[in-house]
C-alpha positions in Angstrom: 155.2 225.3 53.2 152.8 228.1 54.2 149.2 228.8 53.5 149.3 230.3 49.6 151.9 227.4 48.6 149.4 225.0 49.7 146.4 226.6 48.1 148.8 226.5 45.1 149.3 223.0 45.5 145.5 222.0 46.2 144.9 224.0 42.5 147.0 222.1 40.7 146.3 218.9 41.7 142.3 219.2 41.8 142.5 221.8 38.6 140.4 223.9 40.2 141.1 227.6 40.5 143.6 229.1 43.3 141.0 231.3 44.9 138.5 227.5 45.2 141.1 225.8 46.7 141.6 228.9 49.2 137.6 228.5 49.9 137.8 225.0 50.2 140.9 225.0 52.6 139.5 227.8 54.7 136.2 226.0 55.5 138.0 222.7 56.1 139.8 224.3 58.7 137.2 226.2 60.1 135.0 223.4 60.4 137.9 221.4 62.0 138.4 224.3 64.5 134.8 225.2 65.3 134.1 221.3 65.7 137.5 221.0 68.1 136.3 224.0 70.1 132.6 222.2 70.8 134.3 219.1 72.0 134.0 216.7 69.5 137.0 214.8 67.6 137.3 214.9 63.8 138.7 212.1 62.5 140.2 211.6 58.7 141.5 208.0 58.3 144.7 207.6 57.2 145.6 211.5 57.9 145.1 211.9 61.8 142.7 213.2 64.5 142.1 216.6 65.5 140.7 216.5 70.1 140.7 218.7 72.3 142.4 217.2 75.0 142.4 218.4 79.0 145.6 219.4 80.4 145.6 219.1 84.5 146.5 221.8 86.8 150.4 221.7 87.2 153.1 223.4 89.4 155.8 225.7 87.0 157.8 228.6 88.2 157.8 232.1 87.1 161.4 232.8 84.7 161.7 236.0 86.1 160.8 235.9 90.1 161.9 232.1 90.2 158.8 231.9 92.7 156.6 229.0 92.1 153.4 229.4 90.2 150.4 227.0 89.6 149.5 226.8 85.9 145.7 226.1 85.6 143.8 223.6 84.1 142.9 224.0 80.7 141.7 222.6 77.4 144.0 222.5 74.5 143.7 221.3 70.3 145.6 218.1 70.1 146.7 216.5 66.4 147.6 212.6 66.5 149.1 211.4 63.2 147.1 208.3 61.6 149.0 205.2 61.2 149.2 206.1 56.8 150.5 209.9 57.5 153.2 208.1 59.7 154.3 205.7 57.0 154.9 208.4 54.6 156.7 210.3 56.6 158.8 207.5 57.5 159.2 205.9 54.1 160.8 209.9 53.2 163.4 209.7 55.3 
């Protein structure tokens, strides 16, 4: 599913208009970006939890050269499935 088959989706089952849902799904994940970004969690209960989790400096090797490379710490987004979003998923299969 991509971004305009999910608007579509949103529409239909809220009966509001296409180009509402596309507002309301563009600030949701704007505001879940922008709150990521700043450090903070954002947690929806039953859905999952949107962090920004630290990754540690690590050894990794250049596919080209072969040589060995350190890879830098950094901060990455990081989505954990809530425990209802997993049963869902699991009863679908």
């Amino acid at each position: 599913m991509n971004k305009e088959e999910l608007v579509d989706m949103i529409a239909a089952k809220t009966r509001i208009t296409k180009k509402e849902a596309g507002y309301i799904l563009n600030a949701l994940t704007e505001t879940i970006m922008d709150t990521v970004a700043s450090g903070e969690k954002v947690v929806l209960v039953g859905f999952g939890t949107f962090e920004p989790r630290d990754r540690k400096e690590r050894k990794g090797m250049n596919p080209q050269t072969k040589q060995p490379i350190t890879i830098p710490a950094t901060t990455v987004p990081a989505f954990s499935a809530g425990k209802v979003f997993k049963e869902k998923v699991v009863e679908s299969l």
